[in-house]
N, C-alpha and C positions, 0 to 999 in steps of 0.2 A: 090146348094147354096154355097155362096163363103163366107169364114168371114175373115174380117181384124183384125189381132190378134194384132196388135199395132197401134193407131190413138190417137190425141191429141185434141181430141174434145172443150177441154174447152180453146183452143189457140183463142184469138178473129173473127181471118175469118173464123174461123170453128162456135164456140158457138153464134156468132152472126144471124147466116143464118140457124140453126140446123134442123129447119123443112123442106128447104130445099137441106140440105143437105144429109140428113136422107133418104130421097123421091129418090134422084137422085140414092143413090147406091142402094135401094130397085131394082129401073127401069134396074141396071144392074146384079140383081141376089146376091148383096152382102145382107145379110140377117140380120147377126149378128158381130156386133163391140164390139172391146175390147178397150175400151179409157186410158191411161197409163196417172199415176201421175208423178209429179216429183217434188213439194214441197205443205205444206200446204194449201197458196192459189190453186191451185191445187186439189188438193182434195175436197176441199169445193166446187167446180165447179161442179166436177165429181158425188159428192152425189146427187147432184140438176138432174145432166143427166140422172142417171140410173133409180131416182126415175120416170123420165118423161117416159122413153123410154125404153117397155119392151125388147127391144132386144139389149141392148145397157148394157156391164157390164165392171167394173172398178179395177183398183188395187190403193194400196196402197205403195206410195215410194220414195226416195230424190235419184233425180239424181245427178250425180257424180260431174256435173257443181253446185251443189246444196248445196254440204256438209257442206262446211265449212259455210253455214246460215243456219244449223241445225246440231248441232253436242251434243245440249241436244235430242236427238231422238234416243232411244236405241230400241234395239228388242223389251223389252214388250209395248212400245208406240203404233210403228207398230204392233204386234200382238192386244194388244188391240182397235187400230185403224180400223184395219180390219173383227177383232169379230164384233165389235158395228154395222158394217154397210152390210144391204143389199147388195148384188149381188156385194160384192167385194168378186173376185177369183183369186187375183195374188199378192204377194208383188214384187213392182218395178216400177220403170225402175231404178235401182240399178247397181252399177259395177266402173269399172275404166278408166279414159278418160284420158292417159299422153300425147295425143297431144295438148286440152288446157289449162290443168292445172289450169283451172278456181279455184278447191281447191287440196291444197297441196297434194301428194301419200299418206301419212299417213294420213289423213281424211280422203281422199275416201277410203280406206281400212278399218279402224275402222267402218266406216259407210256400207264398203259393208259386212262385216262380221254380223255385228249386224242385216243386211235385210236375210241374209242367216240362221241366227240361228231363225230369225222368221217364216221363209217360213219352215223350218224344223220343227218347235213346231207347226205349223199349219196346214202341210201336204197338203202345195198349192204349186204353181209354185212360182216360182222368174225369175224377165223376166231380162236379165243382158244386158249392156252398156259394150262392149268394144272396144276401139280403141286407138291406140300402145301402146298396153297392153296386147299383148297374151300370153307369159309367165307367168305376173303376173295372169291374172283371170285365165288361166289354172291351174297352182300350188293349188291356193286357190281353186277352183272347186272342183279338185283331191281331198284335202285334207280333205274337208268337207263331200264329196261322200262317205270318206271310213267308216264314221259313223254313216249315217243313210240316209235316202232314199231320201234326196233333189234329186226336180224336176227342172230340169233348161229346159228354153229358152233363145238360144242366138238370141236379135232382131237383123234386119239389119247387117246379119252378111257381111264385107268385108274381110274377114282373107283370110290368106293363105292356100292350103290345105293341110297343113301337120297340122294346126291349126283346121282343118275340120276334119280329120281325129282323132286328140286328143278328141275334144270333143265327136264324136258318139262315140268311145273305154270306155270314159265314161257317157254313155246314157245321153247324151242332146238331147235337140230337136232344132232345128234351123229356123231362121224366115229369110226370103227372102224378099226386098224390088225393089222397081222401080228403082234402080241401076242398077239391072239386064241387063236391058234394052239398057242402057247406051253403046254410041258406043266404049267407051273407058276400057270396061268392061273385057278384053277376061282374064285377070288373075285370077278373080272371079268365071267367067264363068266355068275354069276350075275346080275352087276347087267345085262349085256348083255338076260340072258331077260327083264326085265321092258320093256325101250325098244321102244317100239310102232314097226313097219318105216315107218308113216309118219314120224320122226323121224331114220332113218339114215341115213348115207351111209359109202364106205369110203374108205380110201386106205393109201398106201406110206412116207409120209413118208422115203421112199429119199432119199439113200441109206443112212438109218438101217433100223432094226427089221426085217429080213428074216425073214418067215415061215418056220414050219418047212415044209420040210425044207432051206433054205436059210439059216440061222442061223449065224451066223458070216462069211458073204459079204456084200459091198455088196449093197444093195435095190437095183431097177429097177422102176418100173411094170409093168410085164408081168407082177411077181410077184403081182399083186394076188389072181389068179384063186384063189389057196391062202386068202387070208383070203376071197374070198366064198364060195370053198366051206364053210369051217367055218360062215362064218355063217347058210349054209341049215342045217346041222346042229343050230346052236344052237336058230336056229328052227323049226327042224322044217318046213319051208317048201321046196319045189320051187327048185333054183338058178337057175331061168329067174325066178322072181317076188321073188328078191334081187335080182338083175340088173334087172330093170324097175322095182322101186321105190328104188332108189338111186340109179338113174339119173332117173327120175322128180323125187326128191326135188332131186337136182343143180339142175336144168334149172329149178324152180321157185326152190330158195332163192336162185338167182343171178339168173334173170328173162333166161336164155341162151335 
């Protein structure tokens, strides 16, 4: 069984076709989906998926393009947004985005901190956004780790690996997408070779980043199977012991 630990189910080419969509990644072994929030509209979507779709669970969170249109949403909102509702296991898709700046550093900061001190009071994952920003969400990661037992996943990670390397020294867990794939990849690729399989998981983050050979088209779950296969290649590793340890690792960072 394969699960996609990041999809945006309630994006309209996804929420519109769900029963089909749903069926297609079943037909390729993906089992279990993890659908990520990223503002209020959003989540109201997400309550409606989870409650339909036993295998289908959600988090709670204002993406970083998001913040500055929520910036009354402090930790206890989030915490208490996530109490109230069934089969939410994660707060996020949370973190720091300074390539577009959609909101200013300091909103997304104030805002990635307040998702961080909820994931903390709640004792769930926080799934993090970052892109040129690896300084900053490292620091802040560090900083927070050293007082209590935040659980991070970095989704879609494209860092560097010395970037890669920082965050397993501080127990993260790391989430792989259909980039992978990508022919233009081999810098990734490399920081990928060093992330020990206990530390990985995949996902789709559909309906963006569509693996090749399907680049250029909406993502779906289902497509996931193309990025675990490269990533048994990468690691040189049996597809059946990707598949087991990232589903593994699933099951564990979430406490499913």
């Amino acid at each position: 069984m394969i699960i996609d630990s990041h999809c945006h189910l309630d994006y309209p080419n996804l929420f519109n076709n769900l029963d089909d969509v749903i069926k297609r990644a079943k037909l390729n072994n993906v089992n279990v989906l993890l659908t990520i929030c990223t503002n209020i509209e959003s989540f109201n979507k997400i309550k409606i998926i989870i409650e339909k779709y036993d295998n289908v669970y959600g988090t709670f969170g204002i993406h970083p393009h998001e913040a500055k249109n929520h910036t009354d949403i402090d930790s206890k909102f989030i915490s208490k947004s996530v109490s109230n509702t069934k089969k939410i296991v994660g707060v996020g898709e949370t973190g720091l985005d300074f390539f577009y700046n959609h909101s200013d550093k300091k909103t997304q900061i104030k805002s990635f901190i307040n998702h961080i001190e909820s994931a903390s009071d709640l004792n769930i994952p926080i799934i993090v956004h970052s892109r040129n920003a690896e300084a900053d969400t490292y620091e802040i990661l560090k900083s927070e780790k050293k007082n209590n037992k935040l659980k991070v996943l970095i989704h879609c990670f494209t860092g560097s690996k010395d970037f890669a390397k920082k965050l397993i020294d501080i127990g993260c867990y790391i989430s792989l997408s259909g980039i992978i794939t990508f022919k233009n990849s081999q810098k990734l690729l490399d920081a990928v070779s060093i992330i020990p399989i206990e530390n990985l998981l995949v996902e789709t983050d559909s309906p963006y980043l569509s693996p090749h050979p399907y680049r250029g088209k909406p993502n779906e779950p289902s497509f996931i199977v193309h990025t675990v296969d490269k990533l048994s290649n990468i690691k040189n590793v049996p597809l059946d012991s990707i598949i087991k340890n990232t589903t593994q690792n699933f099951y564990k960072l979430f406490n499913i």
